[in-house]
MIDOSE-1310 file (N, C-alpha, C; in nm, 2 decimals, decimal comma, always signed):
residues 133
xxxx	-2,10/-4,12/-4,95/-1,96/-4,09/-4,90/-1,93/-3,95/-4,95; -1,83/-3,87/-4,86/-1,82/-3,75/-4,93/-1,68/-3,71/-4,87; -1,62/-3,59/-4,96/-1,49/-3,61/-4,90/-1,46/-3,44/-4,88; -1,36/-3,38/-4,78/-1,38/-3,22/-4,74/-1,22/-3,22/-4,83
xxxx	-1,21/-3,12/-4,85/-1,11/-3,09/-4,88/-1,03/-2,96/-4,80; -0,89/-2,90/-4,81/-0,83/-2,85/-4,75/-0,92/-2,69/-4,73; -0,96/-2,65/-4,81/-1,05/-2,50/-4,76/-1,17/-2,54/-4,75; -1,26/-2,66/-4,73/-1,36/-2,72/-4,63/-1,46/-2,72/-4,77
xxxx	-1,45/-2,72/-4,89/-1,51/-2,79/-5,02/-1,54/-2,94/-4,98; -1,67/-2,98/-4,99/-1,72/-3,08/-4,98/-1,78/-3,13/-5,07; -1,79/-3,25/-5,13/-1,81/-3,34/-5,26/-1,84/-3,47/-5,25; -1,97/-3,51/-5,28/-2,02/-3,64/-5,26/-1,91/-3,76/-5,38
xxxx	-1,89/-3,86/-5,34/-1,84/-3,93/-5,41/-1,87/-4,05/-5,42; -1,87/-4,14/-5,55/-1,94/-4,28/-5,54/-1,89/-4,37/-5,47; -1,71/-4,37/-5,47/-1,59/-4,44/-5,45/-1,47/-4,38/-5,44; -1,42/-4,46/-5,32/-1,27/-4,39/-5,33/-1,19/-4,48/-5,33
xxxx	-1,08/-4,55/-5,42/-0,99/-4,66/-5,46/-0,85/-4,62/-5,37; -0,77/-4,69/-5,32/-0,66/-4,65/-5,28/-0,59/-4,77/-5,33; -0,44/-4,71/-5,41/-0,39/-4,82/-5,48/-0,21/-4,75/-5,52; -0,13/-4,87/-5,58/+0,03/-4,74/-5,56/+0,00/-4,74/-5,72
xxxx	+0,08/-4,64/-5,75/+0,09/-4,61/-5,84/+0,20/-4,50/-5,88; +0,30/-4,57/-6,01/+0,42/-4,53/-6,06/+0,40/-4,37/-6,11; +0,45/-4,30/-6,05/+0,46/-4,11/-6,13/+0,53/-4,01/-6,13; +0,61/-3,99/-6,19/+0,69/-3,89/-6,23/+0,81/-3,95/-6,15
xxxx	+0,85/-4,09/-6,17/+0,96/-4,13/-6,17/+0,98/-4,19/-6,04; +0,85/-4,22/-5,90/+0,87/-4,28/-5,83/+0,76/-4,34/-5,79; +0,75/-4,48/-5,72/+0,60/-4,53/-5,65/+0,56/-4,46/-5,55; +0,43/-4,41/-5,57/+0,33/-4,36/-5,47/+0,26/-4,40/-5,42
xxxx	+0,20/-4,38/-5,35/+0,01/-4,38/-5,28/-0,05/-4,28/-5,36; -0,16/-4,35/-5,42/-0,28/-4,29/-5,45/-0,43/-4,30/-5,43; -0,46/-4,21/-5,42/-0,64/-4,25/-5,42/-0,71/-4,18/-5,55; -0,79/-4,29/-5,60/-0,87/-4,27/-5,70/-1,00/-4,27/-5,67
xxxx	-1,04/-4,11/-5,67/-1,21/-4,07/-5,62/-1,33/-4,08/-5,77; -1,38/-4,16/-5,78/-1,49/-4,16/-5,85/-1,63/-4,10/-5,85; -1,67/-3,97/-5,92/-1,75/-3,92/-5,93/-1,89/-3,94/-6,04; -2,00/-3,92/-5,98/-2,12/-3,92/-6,04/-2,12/-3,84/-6,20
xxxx	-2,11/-3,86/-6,33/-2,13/-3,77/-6,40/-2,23/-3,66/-6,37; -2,16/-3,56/-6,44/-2,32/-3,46/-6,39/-2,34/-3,36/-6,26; -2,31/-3,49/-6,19/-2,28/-3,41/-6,01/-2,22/-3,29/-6,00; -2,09/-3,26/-6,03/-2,01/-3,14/-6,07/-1,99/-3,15/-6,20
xxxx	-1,95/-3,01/-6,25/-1,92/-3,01/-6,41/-1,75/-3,03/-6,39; -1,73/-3,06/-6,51/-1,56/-3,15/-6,55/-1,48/-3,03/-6,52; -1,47/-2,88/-6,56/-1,39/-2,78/-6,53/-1,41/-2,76/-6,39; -1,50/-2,77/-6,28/-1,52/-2,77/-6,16/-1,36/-2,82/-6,12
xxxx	-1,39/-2,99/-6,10/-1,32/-3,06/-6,02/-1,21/-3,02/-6,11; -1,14/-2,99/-6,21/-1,04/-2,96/-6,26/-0,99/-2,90/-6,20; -1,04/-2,78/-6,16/-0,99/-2,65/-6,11/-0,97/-2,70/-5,98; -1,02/-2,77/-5,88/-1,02/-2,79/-5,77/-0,90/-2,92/-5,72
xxxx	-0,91/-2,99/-5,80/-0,80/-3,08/-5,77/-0,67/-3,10/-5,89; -0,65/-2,95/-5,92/-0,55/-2,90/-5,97/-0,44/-2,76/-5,88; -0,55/-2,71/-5,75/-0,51/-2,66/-5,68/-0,43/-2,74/-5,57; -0,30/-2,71/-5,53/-0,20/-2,82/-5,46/-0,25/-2,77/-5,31
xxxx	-0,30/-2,62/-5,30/-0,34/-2,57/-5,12/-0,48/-2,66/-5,14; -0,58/-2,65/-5,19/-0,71/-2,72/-5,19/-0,70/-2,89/-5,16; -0,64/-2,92/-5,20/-0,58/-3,11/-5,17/-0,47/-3,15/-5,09; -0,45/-3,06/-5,01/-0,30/-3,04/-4,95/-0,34/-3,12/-4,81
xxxx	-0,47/-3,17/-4,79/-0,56/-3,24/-4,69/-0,66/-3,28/-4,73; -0,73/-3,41/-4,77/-0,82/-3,44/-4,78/-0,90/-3,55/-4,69; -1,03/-3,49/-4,65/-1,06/-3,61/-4,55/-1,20/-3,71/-4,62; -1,20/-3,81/-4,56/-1,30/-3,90/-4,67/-1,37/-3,89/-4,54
xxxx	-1,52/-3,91/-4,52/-1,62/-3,93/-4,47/-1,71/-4,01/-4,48; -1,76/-4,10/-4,42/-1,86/-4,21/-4,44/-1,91/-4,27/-4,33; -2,05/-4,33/-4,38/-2,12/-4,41/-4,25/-2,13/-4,53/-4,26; -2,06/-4,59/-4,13/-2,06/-4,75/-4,15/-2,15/-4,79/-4,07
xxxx	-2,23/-4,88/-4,14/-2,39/-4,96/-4,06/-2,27/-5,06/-4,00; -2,35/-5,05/-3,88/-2,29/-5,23/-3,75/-2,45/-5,24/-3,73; -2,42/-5,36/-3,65/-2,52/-5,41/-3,59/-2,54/-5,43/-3,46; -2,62/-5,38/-3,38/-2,64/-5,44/-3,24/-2,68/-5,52/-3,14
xxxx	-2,66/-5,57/-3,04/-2,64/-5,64/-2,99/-2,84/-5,73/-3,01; -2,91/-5,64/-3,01/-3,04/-5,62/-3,02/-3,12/-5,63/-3,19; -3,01/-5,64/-3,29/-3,00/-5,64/-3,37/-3,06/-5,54/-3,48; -3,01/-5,43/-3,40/-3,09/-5,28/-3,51/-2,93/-5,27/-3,55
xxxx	-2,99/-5,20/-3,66/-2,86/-5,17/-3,74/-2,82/-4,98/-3,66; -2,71/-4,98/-3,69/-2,69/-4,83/-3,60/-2,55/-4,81/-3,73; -2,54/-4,67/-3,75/-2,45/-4,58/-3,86/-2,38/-4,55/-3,78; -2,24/-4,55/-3,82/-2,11/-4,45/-3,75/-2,06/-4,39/-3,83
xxxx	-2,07/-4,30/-3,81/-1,97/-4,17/-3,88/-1,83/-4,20/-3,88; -1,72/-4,22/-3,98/-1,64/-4,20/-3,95/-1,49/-4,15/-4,06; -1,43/-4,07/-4,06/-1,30/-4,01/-4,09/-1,20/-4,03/-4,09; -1,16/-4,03/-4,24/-1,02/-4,10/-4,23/-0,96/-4,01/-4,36
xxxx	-0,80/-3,92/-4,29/-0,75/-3,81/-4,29/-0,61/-3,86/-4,40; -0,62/-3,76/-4,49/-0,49/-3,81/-4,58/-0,46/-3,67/-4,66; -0,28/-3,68/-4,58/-0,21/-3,58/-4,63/-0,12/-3,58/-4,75; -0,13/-3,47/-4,83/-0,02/-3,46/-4,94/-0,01/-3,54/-5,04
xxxx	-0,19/-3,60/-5,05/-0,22/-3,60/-5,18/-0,26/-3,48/-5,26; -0,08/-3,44/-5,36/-0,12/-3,34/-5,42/-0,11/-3,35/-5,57; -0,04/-3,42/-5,61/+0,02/-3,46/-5,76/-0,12/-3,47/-5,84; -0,19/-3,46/-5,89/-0,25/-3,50/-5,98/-0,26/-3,63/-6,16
xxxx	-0,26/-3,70/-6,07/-0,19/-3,84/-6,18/-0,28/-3,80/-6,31; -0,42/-3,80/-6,30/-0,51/-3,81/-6,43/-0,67/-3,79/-6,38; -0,71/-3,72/-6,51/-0,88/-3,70/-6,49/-0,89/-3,77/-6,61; -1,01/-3,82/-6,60/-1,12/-3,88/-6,70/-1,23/-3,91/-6,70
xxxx	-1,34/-3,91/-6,77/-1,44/-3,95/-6,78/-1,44/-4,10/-6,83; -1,48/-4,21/-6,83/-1,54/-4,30/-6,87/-1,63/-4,42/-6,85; -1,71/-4,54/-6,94/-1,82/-4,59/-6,89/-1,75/-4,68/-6,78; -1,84/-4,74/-6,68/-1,87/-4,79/-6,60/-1,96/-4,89/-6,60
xxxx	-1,97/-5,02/-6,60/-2,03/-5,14/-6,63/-2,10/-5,16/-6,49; -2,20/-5,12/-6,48/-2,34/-5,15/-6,35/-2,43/-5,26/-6,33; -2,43/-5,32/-6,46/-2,47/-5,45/-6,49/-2,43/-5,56/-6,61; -2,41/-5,65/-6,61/-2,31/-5,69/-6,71/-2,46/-5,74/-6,78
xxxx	-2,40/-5,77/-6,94/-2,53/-5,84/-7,03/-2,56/-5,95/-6,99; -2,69/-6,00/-7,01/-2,69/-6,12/-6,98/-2,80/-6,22/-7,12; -2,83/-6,29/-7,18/-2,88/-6,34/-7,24/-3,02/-6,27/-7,31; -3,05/-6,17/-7,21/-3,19/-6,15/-7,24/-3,22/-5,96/-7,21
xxxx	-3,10/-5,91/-7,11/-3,09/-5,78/-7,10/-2,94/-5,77/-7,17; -2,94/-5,62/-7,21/-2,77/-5,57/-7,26/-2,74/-5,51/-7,17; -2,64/-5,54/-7,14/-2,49/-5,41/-7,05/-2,56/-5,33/-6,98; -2,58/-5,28/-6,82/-2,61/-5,13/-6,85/-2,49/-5,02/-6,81
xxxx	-2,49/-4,95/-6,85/-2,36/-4,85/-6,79/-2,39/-4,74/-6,75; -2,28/-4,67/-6,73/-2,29/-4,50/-6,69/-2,17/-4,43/-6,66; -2,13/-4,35/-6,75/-2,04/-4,27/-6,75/-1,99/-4,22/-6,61; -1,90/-4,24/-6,55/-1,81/-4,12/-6,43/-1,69/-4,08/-6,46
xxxx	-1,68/-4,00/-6,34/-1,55/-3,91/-6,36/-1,47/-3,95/-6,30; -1,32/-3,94/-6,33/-1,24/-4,04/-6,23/-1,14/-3,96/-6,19; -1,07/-3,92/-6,07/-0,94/-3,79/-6,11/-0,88/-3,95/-6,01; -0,72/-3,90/-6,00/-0,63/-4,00/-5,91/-0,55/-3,86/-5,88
xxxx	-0,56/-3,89/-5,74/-0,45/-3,83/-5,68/-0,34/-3,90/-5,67; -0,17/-3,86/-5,62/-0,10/-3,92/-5,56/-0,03/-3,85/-5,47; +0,04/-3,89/-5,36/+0,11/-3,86/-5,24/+0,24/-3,81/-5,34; +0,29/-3,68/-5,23/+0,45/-3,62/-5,24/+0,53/-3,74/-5,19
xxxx	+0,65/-3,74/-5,21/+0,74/-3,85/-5,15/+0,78/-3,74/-5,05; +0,87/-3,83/-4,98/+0,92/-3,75/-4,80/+1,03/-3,65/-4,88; +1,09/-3,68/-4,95/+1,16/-3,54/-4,99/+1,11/-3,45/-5,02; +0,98/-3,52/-5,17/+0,91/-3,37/-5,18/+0,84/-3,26/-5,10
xxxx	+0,79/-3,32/-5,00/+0,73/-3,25/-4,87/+0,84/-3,19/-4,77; +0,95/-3,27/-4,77/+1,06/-3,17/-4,73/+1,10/-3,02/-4,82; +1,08/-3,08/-4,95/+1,10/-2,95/-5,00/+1,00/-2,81/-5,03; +0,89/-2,89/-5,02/+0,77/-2,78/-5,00/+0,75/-2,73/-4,91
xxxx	+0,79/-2,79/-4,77/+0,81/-2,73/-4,62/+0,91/-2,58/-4,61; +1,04/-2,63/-4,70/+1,11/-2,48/-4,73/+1,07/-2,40/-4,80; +0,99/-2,45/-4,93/+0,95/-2,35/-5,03/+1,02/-2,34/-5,11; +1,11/-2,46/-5,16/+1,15/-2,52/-5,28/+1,08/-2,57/-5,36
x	+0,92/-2,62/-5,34/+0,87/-2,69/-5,41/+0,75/-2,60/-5,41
């Protein structure tokens, strides 16, 4: 999966969670993109989804396997477009449970990166449209 951003920055991503979440005093939409440790360095994506023109459009990208009628599997590309996620709720690093223990293996994990965006409310976007915001 990989997602473009508003000056056409492209970034592979493990997951993207969409979920509301409470900030800066009102319920939003947010998406929470999970990244590969390692993949980008932590000051990268900082910088990048700290910029409000860079996230001011973000498109997610992905291929979804169907099946055909003949029964081959066939990929579809497909895009799905999300504006004015610009707020930046939170970045973090932490582990990730990939396999849980079981009697005879331990845990396994792996650290990722987590940033959460959230959506402007309709006012705030009215006010960014004047250049109040």
């Amino acid at each position: 999966m990989k997602i473009k951003l508003n000056d056409n920055t492209r970034l592979n991503v493990i997951l993207v969670n969409g979920k509301s979440t409470y900030f800066q005093g009102a319920n939003r939409d947010s998406l929470e993109f999970v990244f590969k440790k390692g993949d980008y360095p932590f000051d990268e994506l900082d910088a990048l989804f700290a910029d409000s023109e860079k996230v001011k459009k973000i498109i997610i990208q992905s291929d979804t396997t169907a099946t055909e009628a003949e029964g081959k599997p066939v990929e579809t590309p497909t895009e799905h477009i999300y504006d004015d996620y610009s707020l930046r709720v939170g970045m973090k690093m932490e582990p990730v449970v990939l396999s849980p223990a079981t009697s005879t293996t331990p845990e396994i994990t792996e650290e990722r990166v987590m940033i959460t965006m959230a959506q402007l409310t309709l006012i705030e976007r009215k006010l960014s449209d004047i250049g109040l915001l």
